[in-house]
PLY file of the C-alpha trace (Angstrom):
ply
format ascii 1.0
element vertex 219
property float x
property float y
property float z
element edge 218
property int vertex1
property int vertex2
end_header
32.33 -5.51 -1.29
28.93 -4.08 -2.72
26.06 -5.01 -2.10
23.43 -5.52 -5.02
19.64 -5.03 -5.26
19.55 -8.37 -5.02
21.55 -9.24 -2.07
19.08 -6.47 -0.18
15.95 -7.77 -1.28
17.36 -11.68 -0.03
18.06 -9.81 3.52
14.54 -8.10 3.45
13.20 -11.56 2.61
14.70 -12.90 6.15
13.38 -9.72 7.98
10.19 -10.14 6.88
10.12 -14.03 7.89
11.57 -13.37 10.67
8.87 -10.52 12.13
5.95 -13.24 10.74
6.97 -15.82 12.90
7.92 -13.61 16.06
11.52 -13.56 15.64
11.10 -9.60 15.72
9.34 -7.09 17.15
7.59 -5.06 14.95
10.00 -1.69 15.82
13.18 -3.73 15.13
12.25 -5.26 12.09
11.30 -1.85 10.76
14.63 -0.51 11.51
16.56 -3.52 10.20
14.68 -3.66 7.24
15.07 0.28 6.86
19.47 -0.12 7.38
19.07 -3.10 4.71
17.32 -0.87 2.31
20.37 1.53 2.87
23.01 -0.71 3.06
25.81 -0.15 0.25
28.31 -3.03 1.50
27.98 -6.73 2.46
29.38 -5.62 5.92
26.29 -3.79 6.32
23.93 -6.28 5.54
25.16 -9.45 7.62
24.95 -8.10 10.98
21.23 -7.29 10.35
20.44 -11.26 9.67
23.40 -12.65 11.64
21.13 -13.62 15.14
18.32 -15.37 12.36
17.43 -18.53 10.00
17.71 -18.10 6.63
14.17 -17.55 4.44
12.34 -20.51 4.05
14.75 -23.27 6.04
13.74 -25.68 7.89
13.98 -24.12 11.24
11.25 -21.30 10.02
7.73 -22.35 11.77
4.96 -23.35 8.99
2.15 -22.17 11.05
3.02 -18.38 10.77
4.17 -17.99 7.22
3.44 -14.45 5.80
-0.46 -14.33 4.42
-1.56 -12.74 1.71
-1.52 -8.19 1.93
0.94 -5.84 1.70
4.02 -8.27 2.45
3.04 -10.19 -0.57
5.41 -11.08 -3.15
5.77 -7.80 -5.57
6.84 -9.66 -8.73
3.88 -11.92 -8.59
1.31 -8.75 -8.88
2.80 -7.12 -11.93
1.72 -7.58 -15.61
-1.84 -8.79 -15.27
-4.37 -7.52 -17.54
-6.01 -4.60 -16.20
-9.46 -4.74 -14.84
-10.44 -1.51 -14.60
-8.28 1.82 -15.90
-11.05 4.36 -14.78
-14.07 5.64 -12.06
-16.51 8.39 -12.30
-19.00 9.31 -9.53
-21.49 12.47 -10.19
-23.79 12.48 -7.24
-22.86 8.86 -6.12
-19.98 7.31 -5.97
-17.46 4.31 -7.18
-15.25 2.38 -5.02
-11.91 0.15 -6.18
-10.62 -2.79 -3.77
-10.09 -6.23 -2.70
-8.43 -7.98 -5.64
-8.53 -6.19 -9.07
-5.72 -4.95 -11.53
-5.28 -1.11 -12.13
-4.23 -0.38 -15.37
-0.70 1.91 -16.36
-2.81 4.52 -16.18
-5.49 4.80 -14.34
-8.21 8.50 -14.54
-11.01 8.72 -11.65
-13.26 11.46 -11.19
-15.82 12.61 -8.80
-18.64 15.47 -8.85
-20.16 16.30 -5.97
-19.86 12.15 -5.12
-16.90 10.45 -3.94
-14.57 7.39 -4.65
-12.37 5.11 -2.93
-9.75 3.23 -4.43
-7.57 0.92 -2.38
-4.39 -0.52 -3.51
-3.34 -3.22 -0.40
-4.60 -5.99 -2.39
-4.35 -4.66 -6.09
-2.33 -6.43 -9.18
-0.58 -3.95 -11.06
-0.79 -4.18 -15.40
2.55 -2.13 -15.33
5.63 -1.79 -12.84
5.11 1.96 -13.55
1.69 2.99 -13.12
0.12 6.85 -13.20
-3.43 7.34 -10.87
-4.85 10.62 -11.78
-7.45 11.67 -9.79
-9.80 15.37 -10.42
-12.86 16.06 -7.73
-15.18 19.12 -7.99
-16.96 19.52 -4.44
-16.55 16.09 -3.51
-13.23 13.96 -2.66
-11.21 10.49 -3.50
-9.55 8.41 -1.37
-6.68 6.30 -2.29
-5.15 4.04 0.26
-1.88 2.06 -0.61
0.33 -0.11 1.50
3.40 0.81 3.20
6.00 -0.92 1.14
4.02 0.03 -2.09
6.27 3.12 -4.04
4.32 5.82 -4.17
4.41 9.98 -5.01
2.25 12.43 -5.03
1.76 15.54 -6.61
-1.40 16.96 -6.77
-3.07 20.41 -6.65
-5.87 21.31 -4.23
-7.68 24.57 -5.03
-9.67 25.12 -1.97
-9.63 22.26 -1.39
-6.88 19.64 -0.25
-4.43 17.56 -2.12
-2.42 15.40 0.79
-0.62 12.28 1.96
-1.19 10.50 5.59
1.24 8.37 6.67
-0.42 5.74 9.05
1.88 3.00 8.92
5.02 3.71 8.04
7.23 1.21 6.46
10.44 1.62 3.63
9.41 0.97 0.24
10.06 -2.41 -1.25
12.54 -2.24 -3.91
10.74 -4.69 -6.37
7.40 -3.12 -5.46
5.64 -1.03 -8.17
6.22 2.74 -8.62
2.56 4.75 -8.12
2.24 8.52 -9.08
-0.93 9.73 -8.27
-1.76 13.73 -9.52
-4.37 15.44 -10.17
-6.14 18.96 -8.40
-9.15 19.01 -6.68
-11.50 22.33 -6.35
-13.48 22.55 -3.37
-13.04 18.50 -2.58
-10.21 16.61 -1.46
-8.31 13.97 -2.57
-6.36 12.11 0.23
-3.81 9.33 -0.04
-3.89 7.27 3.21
-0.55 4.53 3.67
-2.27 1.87 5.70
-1.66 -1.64 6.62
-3.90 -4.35 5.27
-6.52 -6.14 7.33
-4.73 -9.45 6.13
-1.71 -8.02 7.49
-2.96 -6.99 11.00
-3.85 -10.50 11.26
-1.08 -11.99 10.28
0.42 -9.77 12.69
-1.83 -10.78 15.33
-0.85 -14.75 14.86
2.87 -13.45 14.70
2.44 -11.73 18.06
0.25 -14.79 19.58
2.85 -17.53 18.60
5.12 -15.49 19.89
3.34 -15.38 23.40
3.21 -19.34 23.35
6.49 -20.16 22.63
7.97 -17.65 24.91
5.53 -18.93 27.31
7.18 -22.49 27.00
10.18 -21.12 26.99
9.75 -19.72 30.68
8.74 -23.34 31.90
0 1
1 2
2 3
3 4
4 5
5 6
6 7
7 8
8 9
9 10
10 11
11 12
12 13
13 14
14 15
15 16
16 17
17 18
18 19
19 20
20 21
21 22
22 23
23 24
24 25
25 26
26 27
27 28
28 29
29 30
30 31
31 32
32 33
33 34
34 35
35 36
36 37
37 38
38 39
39 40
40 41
41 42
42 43
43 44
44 45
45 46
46 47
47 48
48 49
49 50
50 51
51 52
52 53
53 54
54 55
55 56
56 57
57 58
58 59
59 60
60 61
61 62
62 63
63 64
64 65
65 66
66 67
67 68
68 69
69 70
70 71
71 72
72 73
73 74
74 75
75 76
76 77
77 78
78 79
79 80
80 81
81 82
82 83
83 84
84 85
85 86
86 87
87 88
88 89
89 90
90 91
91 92
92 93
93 94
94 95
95 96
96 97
97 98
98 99
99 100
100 101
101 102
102 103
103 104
104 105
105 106
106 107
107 108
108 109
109 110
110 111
111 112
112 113
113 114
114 115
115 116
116 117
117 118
118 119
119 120
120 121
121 122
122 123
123 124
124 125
125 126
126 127
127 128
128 129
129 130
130 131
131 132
132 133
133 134
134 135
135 136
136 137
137 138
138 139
139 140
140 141
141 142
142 143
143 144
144 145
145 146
146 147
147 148
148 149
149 150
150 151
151 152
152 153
153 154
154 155
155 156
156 157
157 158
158 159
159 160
160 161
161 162
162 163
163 164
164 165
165 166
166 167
167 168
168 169
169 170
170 171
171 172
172 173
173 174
174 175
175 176
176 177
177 178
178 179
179 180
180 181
181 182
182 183
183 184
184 185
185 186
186 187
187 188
188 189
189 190
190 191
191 192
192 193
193 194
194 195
195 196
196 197
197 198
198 199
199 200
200 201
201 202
202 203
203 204
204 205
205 206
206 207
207 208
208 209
209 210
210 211
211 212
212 213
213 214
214 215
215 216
216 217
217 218
């Protein structure tokens, strides 16, 4: 039978559980959670959760529940009222993070300045949001999670115009869709995929409880 959005989305649920309390290594769950993003039938999706709990049962360990970053819930970040749908810098510069709301459309520019704008821990007014971002001799830098959809298309006249793919992780399907254009002449605007610092410590604990228990395990 086929498998729905939904059905995927309950499977990536488990993964993710399932990596936050040590269940998974961090290279396994990225390939499960990449076949379960792929998978078209049921048979695809049950051997990928077969060997763990269910999300949220009673055999999942309340001490290393996901925190807050780019594992956070997608739904509960869209249609806020936007905080801030713009940034200029002209011989200074502006900077975007932490917890604020980009609006559905969202201009910066920077002149002979620069700007960062960070996403990890952004609300989102719109599912479908547009970041547009013009530099003249001086650059931008937009950093967005992983599972966060994002495209680019941007112009760089010599200058540059370019993605970096840090961490790389499949996009979440209820996550919102980012396109971020724009050109730059003589600057550079750079978009950087990058784990959270909530994440790397939630990470951390994962990895730590994971120690213990396999520690008590051995005696």
């Amino acid at each position: 039978m086929r498998a729905s959005d939904a059905e995927r989305e309950r499977v990536a649920e488990i993964l993710r559980e399932a990596v936050a309390e040590g269940r998974l290594e961090m290279e396994e769950f990225e390939q499960r959670l990449d076949s379960a993003y792929k998978a078209r039938t049921h048979g695809e999706l049950e051997p990928l959760v077969r060997d763990l709990p269910a999300a949220g049962s009673a055999s999942s360990s309340p001490a290393v529940r996901p925190r807050p970053g780019s594992a956070a819930r997608w739904p509960e970040r869209i249609g806020k009222p936007a905080t801030s749908s713009g940034a200029f810098a002209f011989w200074g510069g502006f900077g975007r993070r932490g917890r604020w709301t980009v609006g559905r459309v969202f201009t910066a520019f920077a002149m002979w300045g620069g700007g960062s704008i960070d996403l990890r821990e952004a609300n989102f007014e719109a599912r479908e949001t547009v970041i547009r971002c013009f530099t003249i001799m001086g650059g931008i830098h937009v950093t967005v999670p992983p599972d966060l959809n994002v495209e680019v298309r941007g112009i760089g006249i010599m200058g540059g115009f370019g993605e970096d793919v840090k961490d790389e992780s499949a996009p979440a399907p209820d996550a919102p869709r980012v396109r971020i254009t724009g050109f730059a002449l003589m600057g550079g605007v750079g978009v950087e995929h990058k784990r959270s610092k909530a994440e790397k410590q939630r990470l951390r604990e994962a990895a730590r409880e994971r120690g213990r228990l396999e520690k008590g395990e051995g005696r």
